[in-house]
C-alpha positions in Angstrom: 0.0 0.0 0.0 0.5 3.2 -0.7 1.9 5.7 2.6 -1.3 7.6 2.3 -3.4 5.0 1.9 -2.1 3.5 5.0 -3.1 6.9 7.2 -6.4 6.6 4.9 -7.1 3.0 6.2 -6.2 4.0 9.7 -8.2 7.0 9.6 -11.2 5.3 8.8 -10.9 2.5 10.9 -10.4 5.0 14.0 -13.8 6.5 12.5 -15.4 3.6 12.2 -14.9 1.4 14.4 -16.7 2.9 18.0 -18.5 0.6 20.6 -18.4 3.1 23.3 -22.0 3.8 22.9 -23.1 0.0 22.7 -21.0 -0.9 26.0 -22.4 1.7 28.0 -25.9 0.7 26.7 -25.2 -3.2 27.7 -24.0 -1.8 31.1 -26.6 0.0 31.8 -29.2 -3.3 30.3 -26.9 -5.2 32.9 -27.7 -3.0 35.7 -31.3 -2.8 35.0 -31.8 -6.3 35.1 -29.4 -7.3 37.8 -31.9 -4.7 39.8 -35.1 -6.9 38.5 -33.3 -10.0 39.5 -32.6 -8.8 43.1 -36.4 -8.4 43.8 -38.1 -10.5 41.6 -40.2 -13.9 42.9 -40.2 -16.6 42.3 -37.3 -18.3 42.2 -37.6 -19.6 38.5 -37.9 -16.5 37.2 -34.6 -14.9 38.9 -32.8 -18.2 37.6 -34.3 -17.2 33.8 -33.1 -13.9 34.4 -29.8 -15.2 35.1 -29.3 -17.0 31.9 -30.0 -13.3 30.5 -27.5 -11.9 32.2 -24.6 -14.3 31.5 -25.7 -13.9 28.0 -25.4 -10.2 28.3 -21.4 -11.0 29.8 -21.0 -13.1 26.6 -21.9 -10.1 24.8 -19.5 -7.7 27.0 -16.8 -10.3 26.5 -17.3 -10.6 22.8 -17.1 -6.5 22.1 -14.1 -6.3 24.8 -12.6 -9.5 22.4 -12.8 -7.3 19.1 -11.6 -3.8 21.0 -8.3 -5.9 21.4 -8.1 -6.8 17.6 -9.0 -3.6 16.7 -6.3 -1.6 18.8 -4.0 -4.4 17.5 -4.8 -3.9 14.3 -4.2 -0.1 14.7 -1.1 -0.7 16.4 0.6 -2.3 13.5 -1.2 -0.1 11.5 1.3 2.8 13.5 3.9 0.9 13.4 4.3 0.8 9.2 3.4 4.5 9.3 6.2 5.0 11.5 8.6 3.2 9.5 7.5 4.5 6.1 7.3 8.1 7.7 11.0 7.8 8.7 12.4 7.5 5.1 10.3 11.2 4.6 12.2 12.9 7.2 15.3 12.0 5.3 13.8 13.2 2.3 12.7 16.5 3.7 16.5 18.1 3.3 15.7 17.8 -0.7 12.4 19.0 -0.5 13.5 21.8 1.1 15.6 23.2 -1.5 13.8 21.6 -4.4 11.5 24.7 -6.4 13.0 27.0 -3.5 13.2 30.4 -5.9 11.1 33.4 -5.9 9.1 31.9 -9.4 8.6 28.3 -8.5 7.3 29.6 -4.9 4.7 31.4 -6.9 4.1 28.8 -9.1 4.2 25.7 -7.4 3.8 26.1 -3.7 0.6 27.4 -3.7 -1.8 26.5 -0.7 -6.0 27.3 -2.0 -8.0 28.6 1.0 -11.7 28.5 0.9 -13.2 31.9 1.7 -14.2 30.4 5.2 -10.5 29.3 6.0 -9.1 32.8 5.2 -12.1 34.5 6.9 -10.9 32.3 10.2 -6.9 33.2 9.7 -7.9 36.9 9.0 -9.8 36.5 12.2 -6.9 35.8 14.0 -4.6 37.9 13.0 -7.1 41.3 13.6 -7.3 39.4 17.6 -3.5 39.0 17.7 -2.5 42.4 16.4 -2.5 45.8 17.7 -0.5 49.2 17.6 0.5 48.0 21.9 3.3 45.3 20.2 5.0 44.4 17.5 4.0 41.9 15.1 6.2 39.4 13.2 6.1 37.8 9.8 8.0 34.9 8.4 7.7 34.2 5.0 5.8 36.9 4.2 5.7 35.7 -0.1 3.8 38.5 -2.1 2.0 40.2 1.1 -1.2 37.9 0.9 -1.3 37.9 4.9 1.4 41.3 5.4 -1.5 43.4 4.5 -3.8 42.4 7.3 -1.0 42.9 9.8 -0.2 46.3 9.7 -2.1 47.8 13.0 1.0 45.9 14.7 3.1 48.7 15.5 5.9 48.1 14.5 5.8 45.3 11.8 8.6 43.2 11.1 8.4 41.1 8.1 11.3 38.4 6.9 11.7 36.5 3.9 14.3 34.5 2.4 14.2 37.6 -1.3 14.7 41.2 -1.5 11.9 40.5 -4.1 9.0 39.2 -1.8 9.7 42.1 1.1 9.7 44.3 -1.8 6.6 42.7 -3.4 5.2 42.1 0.4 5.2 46.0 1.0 4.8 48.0 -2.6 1.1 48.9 -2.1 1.8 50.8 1.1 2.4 54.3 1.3 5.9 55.5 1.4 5.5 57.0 4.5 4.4 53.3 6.0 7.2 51.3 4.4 9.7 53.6 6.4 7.8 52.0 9.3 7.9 48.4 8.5 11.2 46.4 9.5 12.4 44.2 6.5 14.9 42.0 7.1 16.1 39.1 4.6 17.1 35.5 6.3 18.1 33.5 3.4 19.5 31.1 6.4 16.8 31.0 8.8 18.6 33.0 11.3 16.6 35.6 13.2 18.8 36.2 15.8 19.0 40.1 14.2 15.7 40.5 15.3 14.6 41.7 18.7 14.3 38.5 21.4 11.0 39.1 24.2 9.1 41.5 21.9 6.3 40.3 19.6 3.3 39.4 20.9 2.3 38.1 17.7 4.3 35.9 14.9 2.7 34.7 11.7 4.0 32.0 9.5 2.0 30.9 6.7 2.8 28.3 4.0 6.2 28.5 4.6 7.0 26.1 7.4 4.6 23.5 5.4 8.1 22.9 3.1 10.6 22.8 5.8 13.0 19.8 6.9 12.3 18.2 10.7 15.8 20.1 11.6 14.7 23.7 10.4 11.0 23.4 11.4 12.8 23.1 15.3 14.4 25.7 14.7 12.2 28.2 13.4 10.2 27.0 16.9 12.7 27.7 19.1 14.0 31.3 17.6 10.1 32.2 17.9 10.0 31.5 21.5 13.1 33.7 22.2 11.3 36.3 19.9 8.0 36.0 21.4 7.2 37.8 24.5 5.3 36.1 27.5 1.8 35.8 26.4 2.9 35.7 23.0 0.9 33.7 20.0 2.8 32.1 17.2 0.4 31.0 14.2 1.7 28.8 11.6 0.5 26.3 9.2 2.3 22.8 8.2 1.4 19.9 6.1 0.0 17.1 8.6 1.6 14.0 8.1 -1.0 12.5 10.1 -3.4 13.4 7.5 -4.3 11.2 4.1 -4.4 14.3 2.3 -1.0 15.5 4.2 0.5 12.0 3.9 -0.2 12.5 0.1 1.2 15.6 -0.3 4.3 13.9 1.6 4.7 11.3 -0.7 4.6 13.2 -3.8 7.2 15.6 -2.8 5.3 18.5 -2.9 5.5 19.1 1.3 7.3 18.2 4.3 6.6 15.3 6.3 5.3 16.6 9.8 2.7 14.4 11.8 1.0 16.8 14.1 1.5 13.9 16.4 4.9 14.3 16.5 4.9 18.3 16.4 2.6 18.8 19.3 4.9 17.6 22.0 7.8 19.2 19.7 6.1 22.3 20.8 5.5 21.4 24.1 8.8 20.3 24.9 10.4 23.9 24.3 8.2 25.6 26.5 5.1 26.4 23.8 1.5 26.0 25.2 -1.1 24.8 22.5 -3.9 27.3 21.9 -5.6 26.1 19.1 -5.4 22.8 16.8 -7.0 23.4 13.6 -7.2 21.1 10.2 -9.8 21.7 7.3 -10.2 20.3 4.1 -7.4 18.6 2.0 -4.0 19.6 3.5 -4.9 22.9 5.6 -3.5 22.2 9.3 -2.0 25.2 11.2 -1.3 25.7 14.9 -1.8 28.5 17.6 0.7 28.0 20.1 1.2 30.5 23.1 4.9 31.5 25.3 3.3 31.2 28.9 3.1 33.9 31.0 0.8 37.5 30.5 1.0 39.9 27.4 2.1 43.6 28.8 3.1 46.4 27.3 3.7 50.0 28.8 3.0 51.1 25.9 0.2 54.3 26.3 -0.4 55.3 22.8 1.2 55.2 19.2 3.8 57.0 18.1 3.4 59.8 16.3 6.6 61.9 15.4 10.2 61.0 14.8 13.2 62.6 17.3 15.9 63.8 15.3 19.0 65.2 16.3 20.6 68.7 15.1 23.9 70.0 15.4 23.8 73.6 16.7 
């Protein structure tokens, strides 16, 4: 089988297979007619309802029977994932380079949103932002998201091209671009950038193409960038996922189960805010630096202090 079909056949079977709802109904049969038996005369009649009940243990036994063979099956179900899914993380160090240029970005790693996906992102980013912090934006491609970001005061926006920043920013007004920070990070080093400051990082469709290695750490320079009751919002391509999976192993994303990037997240200090996936391959994160947001910040800034020499 196919690696996708193998998440696919897991998937459903996880969907499919539920007996929570019978068991509880048998339990709650058993105790109903346990309760009959325990007042009932005469004494035929609570030996016939015995017979019931052991017949209602056969049926308990023979669901609890399956359960194992189910979680069994699902077990080595994991286990082939996890061994195909190994061979991926190798692979994710070509894939990262592969179509990395400004055109093939444009071209080929393109990710579709429905109008009620980007109505949710948008969402977020107008809660997140504000002129009280400064916002952050990795990857910020042609400006799809940069636009929506500016009431962050100020805004910070990196990219691996001169031509995307550019691109990112060209509709604003002069006076605006002189606000925005640009930096380029052809490396994926933002140690130039401020560490304990943002409240808000956005990273869209970017991260999605990334090997295990630079995905960690993109996560940990966000931390050190974010300040306490920070949010850092990014999408990647779930692994976990049939439609991920597929993506996977055609070579058009990066292999990153959500399973394994949860406690990735955890494990450098992150709290999970918000676990979304939608259709096809859409799958972001919210992920929070503990602690509470402050700023002592009173209003916007409104003028520029220049020096003279008199």
């Amino acid at each position: 089988m196919k690696f996708s079909e193998l998440v696919e056949l897991r998937d459903r079977l996880r969907q499919a297979y539920t007996i929570e709802p019978a068991s509880n109904e048998l339990i709650s049969l058993d105790n109903e007619i346990k309760a009959i038996r325990s007042t009932s005369q005469p004494d035929y009649f609570v030996g016939e309802i015995s017979k019931v009940i052991d017949h209602l243990q056969t049926v308990k036994d023979a669901l609890s029977y399956n359960r194992d063979m189910y979680d069994a099956m699902i077990a080595e179900l994991n286990f082939k994932i996890s061994q195909e899914g190994q061979k991926f993380f190798g692979e994710n160090y070509k894939l990262e380079l592969k179509y990395d240029a400004v055109e093939n970005i444009r071209k080929i790693r393109v990710l579709p949103l429905s109008d009620e996906i980007h109505s949710e992102i948008l969402n977020r980013i107008r809660i997140h932002t504000s002129w009280q912090y400064p916002a952050l934006e990795i990857g910020c491609r042609d400006g799809e998201w940069t636009q929506y970001m500016v009431s962050a005061d100020p805004l910070y926006i990196v990219d691996h091209y001169r031509e995307f920043t550019d691109s990112a920013t060209a509709s604003f007004t002069e006076e605006y671009r002189r606000r925005i920070r640009v930096y380029l990070t052809p490396d994926h080093d933002l140690s130039v950038l401020p560490k304990n400051q943002f409240s808000f990082i956005l990273c869209w469709n970017f991260l999605n193409y990334r090997s295990m290695d630079t995905f960690k750490e993109y996560l940990k320079q966000a931390f050190e960038l974010l300040r306490p009751g920070g949010v850092f919002l990014f999408s990647f391509n779930d692994g976990d996922r049939p439609a991920g999976a597929g993506y996977t192993e055609n070579f058009f994303m990066s292999y990153m189960p959500k399973s394994l990037l949860i406690p990735l997240c955890e494990s450098l200090g992150f709290e999970v805010v918000s676990d979304q996936a939608r259709e096809m391959a859409i799958s972001w994160l919210e992920v929070r630096k503990p602690g509470e947001l402050k700023t002592v910040k009173a209003h916007q800034a409104m003028g520029e202090i220049k020096r003279f020499n008199l």
